[in-house]
OpenMM code with the backbone's topology and positions (N, CA, C; nanometers):
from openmm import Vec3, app, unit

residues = "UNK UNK UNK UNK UNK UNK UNK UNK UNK UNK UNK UNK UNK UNK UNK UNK UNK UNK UNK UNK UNK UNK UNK UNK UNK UNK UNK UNK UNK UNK UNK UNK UNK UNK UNK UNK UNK UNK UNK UNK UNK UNK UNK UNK UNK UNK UNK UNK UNK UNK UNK UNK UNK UNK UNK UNK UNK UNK UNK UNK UNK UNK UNK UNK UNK UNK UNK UNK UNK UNK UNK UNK UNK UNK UNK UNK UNK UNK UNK UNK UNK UNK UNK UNK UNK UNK UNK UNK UNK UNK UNK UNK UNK UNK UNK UNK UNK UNK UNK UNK UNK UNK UNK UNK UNK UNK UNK UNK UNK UNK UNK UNK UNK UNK UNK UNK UNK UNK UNK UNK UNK UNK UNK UNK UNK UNK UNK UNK UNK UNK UNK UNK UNK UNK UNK UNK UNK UNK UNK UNK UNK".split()
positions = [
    Vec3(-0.4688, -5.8840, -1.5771),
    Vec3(-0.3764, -5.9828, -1.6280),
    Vec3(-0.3267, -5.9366, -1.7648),
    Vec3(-0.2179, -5.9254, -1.7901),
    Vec3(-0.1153, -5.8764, -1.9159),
    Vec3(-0.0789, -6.0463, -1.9702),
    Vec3(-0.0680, -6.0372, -2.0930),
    Vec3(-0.0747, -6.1480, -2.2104),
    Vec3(0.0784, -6.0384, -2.2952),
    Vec3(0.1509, -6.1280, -2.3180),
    Vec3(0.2660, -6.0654, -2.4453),
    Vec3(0.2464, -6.1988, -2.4998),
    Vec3(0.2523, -6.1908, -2.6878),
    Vec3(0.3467, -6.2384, -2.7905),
    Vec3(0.4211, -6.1187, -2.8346),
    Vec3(0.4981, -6.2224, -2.9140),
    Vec3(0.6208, -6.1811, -3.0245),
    Vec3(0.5900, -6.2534, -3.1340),
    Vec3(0.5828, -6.1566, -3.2326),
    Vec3(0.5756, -6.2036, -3.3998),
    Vec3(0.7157, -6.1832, -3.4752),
    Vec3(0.7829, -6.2636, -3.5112),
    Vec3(0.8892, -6.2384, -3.5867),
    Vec3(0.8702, -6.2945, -3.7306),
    Vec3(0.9256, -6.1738, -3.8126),
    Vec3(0.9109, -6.1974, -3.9938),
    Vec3(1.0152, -6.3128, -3.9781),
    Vec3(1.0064, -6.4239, -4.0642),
    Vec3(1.0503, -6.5182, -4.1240),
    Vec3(1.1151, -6.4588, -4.2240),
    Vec3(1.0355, -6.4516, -4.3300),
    Vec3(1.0405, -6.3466, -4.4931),
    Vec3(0.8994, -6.2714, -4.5505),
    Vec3(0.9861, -6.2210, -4.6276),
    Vec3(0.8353, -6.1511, -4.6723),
    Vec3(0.6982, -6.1416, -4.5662),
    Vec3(0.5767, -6.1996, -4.5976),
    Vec3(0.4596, -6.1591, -4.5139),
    Vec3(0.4908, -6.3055, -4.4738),
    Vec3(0.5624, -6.3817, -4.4360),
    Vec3(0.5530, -6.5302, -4.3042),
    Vec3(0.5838, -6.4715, -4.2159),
    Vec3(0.5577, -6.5016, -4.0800),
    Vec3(0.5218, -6.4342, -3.9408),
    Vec3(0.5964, -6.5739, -3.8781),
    Vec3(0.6289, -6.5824, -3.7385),
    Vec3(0.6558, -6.6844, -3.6125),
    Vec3(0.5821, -6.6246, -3.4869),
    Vec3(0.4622, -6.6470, -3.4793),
    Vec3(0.4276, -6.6334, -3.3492),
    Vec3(0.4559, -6.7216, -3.1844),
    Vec3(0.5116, -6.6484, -3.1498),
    Vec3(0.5602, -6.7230, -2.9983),
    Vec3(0.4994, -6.6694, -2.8614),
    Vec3(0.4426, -6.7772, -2.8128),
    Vec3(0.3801, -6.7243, -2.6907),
    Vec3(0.4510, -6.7087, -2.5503),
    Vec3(0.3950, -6.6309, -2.4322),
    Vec3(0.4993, -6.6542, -2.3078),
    Vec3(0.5695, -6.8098, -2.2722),
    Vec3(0.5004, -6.9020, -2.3235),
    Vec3(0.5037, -7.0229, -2.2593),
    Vec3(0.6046, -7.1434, -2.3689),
    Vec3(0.6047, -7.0367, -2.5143),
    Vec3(0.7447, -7.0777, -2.6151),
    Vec3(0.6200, -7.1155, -2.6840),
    Vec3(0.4883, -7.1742, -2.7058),
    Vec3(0.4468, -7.2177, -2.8535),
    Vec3(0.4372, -7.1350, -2.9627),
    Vec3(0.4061, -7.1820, -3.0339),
    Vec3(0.4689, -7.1273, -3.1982),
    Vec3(0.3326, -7.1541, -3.3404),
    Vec3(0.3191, -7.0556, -3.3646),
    Vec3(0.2957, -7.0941, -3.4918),
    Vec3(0.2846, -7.0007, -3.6334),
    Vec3(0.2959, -7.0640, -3.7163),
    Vec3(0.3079, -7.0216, -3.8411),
    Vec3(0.2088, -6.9161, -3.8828),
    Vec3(0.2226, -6.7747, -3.9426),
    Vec3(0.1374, -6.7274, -3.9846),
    Vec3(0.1643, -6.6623, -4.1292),
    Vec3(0.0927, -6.6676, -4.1749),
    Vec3(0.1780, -6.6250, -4.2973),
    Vec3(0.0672, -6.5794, -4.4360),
    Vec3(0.1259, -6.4867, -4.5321),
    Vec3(0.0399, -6.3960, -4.5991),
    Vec3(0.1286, -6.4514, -4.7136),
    Vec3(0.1894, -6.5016, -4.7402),
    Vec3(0.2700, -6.5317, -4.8973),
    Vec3(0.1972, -6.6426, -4.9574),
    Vec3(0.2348, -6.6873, -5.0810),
    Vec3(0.1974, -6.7703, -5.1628),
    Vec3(0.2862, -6.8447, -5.1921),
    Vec3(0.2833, -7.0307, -5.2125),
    Vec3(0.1675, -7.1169, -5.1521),
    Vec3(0.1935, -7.0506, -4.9804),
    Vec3(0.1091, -7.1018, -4.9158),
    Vec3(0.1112, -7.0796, -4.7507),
    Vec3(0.1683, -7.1594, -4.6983),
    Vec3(0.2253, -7.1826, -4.5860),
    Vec3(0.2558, -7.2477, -4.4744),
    Vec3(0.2037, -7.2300, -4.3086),
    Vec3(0.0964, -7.1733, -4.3253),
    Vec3(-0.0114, -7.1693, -4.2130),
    Vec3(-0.1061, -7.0410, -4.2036),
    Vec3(-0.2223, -7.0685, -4.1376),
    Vec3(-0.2858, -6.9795, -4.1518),
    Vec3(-0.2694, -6.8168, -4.1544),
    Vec3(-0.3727, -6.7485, -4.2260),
    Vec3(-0.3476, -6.5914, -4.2308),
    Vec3(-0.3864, -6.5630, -4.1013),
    Vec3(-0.3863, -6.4175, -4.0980),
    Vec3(-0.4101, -6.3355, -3.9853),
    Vec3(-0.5641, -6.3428, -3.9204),
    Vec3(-0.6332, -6.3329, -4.0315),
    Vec3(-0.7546, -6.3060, -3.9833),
    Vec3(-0.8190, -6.4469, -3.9815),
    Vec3(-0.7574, -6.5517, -4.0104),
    Vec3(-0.8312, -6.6510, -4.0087),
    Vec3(-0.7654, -6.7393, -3.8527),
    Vec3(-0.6917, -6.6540, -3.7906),
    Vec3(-0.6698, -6.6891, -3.6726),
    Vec3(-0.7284, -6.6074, -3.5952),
    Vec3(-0.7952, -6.5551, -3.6681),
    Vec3(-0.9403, -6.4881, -3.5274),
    Vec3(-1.0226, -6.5409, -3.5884),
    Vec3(-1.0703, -6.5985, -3.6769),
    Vec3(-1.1807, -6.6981, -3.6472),
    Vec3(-1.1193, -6.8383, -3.5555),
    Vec3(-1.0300, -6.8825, -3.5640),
    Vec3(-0.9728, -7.0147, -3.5466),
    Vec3(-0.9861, -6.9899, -3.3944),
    Vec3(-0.9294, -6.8777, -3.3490),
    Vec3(-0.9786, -6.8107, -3.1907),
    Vec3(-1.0795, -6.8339, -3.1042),
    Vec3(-1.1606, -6.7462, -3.2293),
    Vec3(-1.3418, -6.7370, -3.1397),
    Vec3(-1.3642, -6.9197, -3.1757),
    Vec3(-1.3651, -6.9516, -3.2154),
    Vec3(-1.4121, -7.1362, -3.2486),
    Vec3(-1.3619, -7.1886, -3.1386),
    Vec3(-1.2312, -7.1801, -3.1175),
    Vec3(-1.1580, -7.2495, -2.9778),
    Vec3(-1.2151, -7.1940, -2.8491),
    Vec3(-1.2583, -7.0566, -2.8672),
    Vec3(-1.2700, -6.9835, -2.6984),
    Vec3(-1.4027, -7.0508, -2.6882),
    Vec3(-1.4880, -7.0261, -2.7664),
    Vec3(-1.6307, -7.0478, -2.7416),
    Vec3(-1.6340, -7.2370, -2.6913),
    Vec3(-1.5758, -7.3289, -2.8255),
    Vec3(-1.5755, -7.4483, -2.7951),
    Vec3(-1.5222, -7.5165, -2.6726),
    Vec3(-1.4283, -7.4295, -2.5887),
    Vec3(-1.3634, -7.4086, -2.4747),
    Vec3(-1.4987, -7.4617, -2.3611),
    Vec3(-1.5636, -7.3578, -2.3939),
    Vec3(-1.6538, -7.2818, -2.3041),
    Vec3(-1.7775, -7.3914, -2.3214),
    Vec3(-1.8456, -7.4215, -2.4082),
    Vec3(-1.9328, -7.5336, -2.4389),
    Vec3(-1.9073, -7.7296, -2.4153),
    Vec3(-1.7872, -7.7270, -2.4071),
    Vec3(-1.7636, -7.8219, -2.3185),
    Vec3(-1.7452, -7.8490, -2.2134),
    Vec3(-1.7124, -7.7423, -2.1016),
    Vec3(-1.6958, -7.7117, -1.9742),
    Vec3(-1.8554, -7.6915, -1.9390),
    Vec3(-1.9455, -7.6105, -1.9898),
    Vec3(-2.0622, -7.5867, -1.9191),
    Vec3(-2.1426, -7.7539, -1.9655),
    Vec3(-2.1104, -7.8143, -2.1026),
    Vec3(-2.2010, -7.9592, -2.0902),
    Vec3(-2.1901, -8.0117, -2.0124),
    Vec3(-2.0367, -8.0537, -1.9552),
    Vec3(-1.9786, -8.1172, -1.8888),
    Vec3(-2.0478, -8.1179, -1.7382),
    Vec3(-2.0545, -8.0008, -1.7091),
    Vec3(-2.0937, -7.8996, -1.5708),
    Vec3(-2.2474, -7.9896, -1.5371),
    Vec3(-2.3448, -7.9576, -1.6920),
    Vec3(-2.4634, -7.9732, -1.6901),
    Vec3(-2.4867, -8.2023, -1.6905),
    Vec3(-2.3850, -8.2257, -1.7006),
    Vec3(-2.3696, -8.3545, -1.6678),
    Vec3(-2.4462, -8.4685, -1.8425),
    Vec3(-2.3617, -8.3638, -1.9662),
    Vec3(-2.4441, -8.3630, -2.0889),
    Vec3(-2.3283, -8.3642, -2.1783),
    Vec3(-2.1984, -8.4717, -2.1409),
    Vec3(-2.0943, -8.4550, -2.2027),
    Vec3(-2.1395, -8.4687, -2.3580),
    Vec3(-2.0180, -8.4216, -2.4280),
    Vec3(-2.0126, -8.4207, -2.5953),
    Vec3(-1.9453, -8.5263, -2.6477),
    Vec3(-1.9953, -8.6484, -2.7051),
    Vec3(-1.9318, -8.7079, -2.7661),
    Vec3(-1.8586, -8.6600, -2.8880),
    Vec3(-1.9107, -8.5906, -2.9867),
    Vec3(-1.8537, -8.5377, -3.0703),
    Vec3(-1.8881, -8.4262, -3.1545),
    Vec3(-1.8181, -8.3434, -3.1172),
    Vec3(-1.8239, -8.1553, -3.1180),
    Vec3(-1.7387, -8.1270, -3.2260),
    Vec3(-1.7737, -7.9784, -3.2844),
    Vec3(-1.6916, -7.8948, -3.3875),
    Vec3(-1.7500, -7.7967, -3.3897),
    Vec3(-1.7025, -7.6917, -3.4367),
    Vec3(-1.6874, -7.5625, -3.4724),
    Vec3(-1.6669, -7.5130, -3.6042),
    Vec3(-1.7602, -7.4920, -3.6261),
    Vec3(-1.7377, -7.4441, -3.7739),
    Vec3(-1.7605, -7.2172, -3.8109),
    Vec3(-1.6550, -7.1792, -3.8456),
    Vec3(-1.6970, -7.0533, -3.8107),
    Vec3(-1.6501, -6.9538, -3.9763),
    Vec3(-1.7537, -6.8889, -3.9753),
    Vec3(-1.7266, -6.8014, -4.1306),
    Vec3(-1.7500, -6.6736, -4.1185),
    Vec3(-1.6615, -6.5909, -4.1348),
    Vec3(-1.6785, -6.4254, -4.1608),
    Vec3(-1.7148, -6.3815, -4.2948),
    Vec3(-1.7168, -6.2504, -4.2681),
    Vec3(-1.7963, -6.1757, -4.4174),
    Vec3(-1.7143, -6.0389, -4.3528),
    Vec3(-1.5901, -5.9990, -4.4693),
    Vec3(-1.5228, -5.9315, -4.4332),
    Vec3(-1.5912, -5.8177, -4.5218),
    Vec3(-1.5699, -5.6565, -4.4240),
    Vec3(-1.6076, -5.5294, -4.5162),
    Vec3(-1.4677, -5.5361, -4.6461),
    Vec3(-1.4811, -5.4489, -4.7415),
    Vec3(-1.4608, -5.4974, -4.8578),
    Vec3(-1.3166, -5.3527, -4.8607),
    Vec3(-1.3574, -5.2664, -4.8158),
    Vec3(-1.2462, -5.1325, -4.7663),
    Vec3(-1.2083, -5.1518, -4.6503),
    Vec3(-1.0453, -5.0935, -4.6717),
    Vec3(-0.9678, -5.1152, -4.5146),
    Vec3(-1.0177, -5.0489, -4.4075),
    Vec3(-0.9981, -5.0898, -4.2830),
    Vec3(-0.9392, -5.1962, -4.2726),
    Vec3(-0.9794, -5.3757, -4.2916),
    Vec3(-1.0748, -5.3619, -4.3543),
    Vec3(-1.1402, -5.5393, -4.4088),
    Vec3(-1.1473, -5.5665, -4.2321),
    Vec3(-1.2201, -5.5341, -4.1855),
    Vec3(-1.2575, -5.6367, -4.0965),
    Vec3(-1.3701, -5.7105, -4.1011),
    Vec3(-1.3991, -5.7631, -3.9866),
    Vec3(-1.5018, -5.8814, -4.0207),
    Vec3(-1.6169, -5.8026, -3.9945),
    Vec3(-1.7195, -5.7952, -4.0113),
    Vec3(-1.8408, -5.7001, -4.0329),
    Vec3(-1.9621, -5.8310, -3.9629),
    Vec3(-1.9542, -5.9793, -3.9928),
    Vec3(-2.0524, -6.0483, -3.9715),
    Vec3(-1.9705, -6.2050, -3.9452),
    Vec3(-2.0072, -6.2330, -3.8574),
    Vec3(-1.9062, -6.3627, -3.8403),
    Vec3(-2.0700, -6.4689, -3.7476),
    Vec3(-2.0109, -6.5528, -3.8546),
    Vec3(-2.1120, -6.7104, -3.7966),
    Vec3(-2.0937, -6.8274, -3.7422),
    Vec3(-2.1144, -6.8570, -3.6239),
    Vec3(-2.0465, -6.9761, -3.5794),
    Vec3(-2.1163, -7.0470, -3.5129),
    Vec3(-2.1107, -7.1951, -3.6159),
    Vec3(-2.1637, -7.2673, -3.5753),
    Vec3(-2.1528, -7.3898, -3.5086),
    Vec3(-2.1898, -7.4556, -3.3826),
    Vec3(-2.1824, -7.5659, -3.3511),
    Vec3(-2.1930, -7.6362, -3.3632),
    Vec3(-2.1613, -7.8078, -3.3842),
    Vec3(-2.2214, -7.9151, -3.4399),
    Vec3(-2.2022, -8.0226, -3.3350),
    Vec3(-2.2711, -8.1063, -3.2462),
    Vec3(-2.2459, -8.1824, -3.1690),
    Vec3(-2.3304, -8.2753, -3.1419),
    Vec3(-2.2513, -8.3861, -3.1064),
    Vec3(-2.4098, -8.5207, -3.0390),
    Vec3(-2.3325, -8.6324, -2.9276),
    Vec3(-2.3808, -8.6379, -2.8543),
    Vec3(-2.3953, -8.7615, -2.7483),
    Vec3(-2.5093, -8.7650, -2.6802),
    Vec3(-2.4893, -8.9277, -2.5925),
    Vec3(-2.5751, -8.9672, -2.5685),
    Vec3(-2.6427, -8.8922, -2.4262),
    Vec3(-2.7836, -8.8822, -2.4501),
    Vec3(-2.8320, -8.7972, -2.3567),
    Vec3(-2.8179, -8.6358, -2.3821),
    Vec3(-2.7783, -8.5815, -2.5324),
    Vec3(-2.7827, -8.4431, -2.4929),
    Vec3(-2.8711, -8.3910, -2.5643),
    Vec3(-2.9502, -8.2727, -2.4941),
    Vec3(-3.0296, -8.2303, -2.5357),
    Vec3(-2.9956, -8.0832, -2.6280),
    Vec3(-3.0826, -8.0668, -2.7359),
    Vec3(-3.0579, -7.9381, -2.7718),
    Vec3(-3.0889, -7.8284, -2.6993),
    Vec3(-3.1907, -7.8104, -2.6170),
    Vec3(-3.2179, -7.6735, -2.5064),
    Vec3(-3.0651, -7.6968, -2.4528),
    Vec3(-3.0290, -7.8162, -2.4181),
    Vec3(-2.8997, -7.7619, -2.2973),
    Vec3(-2.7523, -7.7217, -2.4103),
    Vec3(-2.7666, -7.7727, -2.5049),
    Vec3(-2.6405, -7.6947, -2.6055),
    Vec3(-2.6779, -7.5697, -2.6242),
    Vec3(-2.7819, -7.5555, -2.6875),
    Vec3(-2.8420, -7.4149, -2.7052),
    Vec3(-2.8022, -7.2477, -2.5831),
    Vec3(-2.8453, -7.3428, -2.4683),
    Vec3(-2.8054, -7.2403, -2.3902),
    Vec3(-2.6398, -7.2461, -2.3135),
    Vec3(-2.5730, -7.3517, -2.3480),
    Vec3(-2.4575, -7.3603, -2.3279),
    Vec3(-2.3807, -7.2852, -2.4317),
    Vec3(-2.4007, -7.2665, -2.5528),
    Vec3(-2.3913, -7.1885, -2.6773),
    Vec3(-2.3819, -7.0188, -2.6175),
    Vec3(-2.5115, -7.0104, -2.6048),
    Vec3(-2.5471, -6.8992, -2.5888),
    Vec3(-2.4283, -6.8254, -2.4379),
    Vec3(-2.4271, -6.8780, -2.3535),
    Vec3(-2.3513, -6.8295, -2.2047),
    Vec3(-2.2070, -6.8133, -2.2563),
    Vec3(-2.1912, -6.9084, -2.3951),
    Vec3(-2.0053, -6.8726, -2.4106),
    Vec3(-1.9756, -6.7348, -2.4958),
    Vec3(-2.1102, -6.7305, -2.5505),
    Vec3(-2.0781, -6.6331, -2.6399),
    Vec3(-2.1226, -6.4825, -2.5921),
    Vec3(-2.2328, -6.4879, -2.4824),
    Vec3(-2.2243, -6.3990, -2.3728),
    Vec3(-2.1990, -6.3143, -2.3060),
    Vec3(-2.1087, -6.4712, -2.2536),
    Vec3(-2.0389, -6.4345, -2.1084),
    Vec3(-1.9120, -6.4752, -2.0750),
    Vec3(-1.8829, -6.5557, -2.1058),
    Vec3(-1.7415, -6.6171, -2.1242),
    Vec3(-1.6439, -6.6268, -2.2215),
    Vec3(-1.7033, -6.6051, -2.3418),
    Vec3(-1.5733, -6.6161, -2.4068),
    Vec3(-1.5073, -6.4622, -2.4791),
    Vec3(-1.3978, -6.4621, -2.4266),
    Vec3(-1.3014, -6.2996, -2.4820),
    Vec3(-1.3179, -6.2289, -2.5864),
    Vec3(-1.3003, -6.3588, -2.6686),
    Vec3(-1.2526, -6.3476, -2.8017),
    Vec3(-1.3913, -6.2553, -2.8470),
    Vec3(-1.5186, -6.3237, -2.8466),
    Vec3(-1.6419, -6.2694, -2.9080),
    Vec3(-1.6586, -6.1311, -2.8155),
    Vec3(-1.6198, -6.1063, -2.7005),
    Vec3(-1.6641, -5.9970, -2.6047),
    Vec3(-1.5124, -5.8939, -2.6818),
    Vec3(-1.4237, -5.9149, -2.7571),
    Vec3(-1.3328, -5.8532, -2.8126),
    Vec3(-1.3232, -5.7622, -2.9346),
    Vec3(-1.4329, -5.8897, -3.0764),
    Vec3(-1.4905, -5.8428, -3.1573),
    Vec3(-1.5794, -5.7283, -3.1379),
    Vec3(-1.5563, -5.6429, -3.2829),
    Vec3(-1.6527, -5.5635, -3.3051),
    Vec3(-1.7163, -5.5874, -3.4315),
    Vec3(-1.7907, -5.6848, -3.4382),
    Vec3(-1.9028, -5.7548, -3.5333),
    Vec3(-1.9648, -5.8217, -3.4778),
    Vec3(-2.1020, -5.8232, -3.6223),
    Vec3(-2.2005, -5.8789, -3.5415),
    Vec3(-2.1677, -6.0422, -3.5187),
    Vec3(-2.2113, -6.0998, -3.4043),
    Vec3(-2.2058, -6.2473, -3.4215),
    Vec3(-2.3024, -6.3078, -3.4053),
    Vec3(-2.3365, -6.4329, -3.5155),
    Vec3(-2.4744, -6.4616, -3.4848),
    Vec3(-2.4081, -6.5853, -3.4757),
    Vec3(-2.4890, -6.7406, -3.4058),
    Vec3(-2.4796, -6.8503, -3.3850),
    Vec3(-2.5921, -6.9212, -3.4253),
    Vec3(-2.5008, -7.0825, -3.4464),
    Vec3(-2.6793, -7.1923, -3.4864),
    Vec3(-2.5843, -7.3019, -3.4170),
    Vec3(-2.6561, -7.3589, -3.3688),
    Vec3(-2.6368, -7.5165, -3.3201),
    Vec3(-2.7381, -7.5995, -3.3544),
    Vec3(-2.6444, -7.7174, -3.4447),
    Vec3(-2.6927, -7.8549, -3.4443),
    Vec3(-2.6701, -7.9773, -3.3922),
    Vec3(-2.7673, -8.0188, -3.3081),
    Vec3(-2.7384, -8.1313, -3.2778),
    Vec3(-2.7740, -8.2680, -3.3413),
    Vec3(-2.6745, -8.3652, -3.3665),
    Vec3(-2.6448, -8.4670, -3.5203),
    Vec3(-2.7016, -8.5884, -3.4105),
    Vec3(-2.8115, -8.6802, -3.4466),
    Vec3(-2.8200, -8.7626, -3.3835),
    Vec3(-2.7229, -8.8494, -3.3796),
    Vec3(-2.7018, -8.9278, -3.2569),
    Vec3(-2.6420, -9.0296, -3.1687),
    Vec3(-2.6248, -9.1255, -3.2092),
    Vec3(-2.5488, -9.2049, -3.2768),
    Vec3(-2.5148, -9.2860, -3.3511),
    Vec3(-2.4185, -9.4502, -3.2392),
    Vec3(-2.3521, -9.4053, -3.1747),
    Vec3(-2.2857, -9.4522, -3.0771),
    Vec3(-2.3289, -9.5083, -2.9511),
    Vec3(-2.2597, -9.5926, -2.8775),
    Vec3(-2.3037, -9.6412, -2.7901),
    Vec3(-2.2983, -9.5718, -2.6711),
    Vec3(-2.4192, -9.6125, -2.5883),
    Vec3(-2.4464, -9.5651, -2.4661),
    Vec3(-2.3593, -9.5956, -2.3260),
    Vec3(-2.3107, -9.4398, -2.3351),
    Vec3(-2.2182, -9.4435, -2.1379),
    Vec3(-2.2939, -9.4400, -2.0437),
    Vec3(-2.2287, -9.5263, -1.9928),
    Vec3(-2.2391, -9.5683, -1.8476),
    Vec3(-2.2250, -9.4753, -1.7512),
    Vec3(-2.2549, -9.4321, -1.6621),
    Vec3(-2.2284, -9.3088, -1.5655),
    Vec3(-2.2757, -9.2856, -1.4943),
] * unit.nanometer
topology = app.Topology()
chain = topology.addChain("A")
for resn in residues:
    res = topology.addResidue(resn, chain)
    for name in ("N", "CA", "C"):
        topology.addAtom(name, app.Element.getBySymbol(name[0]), res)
């Protein structure tokens, strides 16, 4: 399967990214900004692919997420090309009925086995998941 964008300069370092399907977004290296840099749309990436992936397998495991995030931080080498050398991403989630073994290893299978983005990188990736107790009321199901 073949994937095309198109990046078109705006000005200076602002970018228009457009996908096959026409969405759009801002990327941009100037000062003040008007949307994220480059590399912080490969973290913004791996957060989405993985979080992708961890709601589909809770879901699967019958351990929906009431309320999930992604929180993800690199540690870029310091000489070009600055890439990311160590990237951390962490999960944060809670509903009712879920257990941490089953996030844990739902965690673990996206980052694996399923998700691109991390099977794309060449850094290390390490993960932590927390699960925030349950605050909310209990579904029915």
């Amino acid at each position: 399967m073949t994937k095309k964008v198109v990046v078109h300069q705006i000005v200076g370092h602002r970018f228009l990214g457009v996908n096959e399907q026409g969405d759009k977004v801002m990327i941009d290296g100037d000062q003040p900004s008007t949307g994220p840099r480059p590399m912080e749309l490969l973290l913004m990436a791996l957060g989405a692919c993985t979080a992708y992936d961890v709601v589909d397998i809770m879901r699967k495991k019958k351990q929906p997420l009431a309320r999930y995030r992604v929180e993800v931080e690199g540690e870029r080498a310091e000489t070009h090309p600055k890439r990311y050398t160590r990237i951390t991403v962490t999960h944060i989630a809670s509903g009712p009925g879920v257990t941490l073994e089953a996030l844990e290893r739902a965690v673990h299978l996206s980052h694996t086995k399923y998700c691109s983005v991390s099977a794309t990188l060449n850094a290390e990736i390490t993960t932590r998941v927390v699960l925030e107790p349950w605050e909310g009321e209990e579904e029915e199901g």
